[in-house]
C-alpha positions in Angstrom: 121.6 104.3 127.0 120.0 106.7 124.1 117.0 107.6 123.7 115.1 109.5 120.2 112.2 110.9 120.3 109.7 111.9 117.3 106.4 113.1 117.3 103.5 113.3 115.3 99.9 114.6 114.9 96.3 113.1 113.7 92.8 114.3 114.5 90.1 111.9 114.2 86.6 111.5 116.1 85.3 108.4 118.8 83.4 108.2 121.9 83.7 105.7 124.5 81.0 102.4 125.0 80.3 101.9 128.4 81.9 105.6 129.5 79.0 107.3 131.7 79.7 111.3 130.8 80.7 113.5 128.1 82.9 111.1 126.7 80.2 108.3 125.7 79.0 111.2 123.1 80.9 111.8 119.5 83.6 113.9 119.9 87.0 114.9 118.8 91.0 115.2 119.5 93.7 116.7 117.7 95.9 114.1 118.9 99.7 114.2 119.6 101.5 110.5 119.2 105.7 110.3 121.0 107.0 107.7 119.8 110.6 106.8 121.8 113.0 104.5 120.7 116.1 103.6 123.1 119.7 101.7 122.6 122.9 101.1 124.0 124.8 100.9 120.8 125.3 103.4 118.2 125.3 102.2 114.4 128.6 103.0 112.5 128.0 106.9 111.5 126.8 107.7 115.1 122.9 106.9 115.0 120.6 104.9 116.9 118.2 105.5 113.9 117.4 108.2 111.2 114.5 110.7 112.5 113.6 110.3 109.5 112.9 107.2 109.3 111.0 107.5 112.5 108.9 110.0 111.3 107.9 107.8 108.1 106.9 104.9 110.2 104.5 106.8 112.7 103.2 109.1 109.9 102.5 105.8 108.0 100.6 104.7 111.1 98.7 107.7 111.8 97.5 108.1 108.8 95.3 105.5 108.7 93.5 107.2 112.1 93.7 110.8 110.3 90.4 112.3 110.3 88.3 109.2 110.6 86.0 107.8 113.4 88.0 105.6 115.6 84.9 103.4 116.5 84.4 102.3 112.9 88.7 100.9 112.4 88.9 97.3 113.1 91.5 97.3 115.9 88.3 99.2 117.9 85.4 97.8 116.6 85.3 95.5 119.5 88.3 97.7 121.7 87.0 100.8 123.3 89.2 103.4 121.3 90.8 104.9 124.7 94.2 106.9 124.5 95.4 103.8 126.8 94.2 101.6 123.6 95.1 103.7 121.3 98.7 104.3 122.6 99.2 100.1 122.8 97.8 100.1 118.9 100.0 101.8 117.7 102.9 100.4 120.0 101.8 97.4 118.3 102.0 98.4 114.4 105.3 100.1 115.2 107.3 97.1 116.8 107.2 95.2 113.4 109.1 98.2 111.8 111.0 99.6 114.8 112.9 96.9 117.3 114.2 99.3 119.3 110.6 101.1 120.3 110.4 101.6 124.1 107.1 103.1 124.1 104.3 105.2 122.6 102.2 108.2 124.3 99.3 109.7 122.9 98.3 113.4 124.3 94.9 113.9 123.9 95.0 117.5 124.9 98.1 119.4 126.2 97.6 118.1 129.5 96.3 114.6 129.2 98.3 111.4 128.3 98.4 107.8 127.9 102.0 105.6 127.5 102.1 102.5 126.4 105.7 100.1 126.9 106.3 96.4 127.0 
């Protein structure tokens, strides 16, 4: 089995309904997305997939959480914008593009994460 791994970075703001502590105020993360993709095959030239490609997909994704308030996005409106939630939303807007996704973790700090898989 091979597995790729890619990474990217957004910072954006949220707190958390329903949270009693410091976390039910406005605050912020510079946030760390791994994205890993897995297969048993290789494709003619040696590649599961480009890196590139990778990248361009999660970048596309994070962008749209890149510096804003997570609370006010539709997908956590209603959906308390955890790393747990936010992990399975962007599993979710990857799986479309990328087949082959195993999972998604989001670091909220250096030592603080959340994976998501199906």
């Amino acid at each position: 089995m091979y597995s790729l791994k890619v990474e990217g970075v957004f910072s954006s703001a949220h707190n958390l309904r329903g949270y009693k502590g410091k976390c039910e105020d406005l605050h912020g993360h510079n946030w760390r997305v791994e994205i890993c993709v897995q297969s048993k095959t290789l494709d003619n030239i040696g590649m599961v997939l480009d890196f590139k490609y990778l990248k361009k997909k999660l970048n596309t994704v994070l962008e749209k959480m890149d510096h804003k308030y997570l609370n006010k996005l539709i997908p956590f409106k209603k959906l308390n914008p955890t790393s747990e939630n936010i992990a399975k939303h962007i599993y979710n807007e990857l799986k479309v593009h990328i087949p082959l996704l195993k999972n998604v973790t989001v670091w909220e700090n250096s030592s603080s994460s959340a994976t998501y898989e199906e």
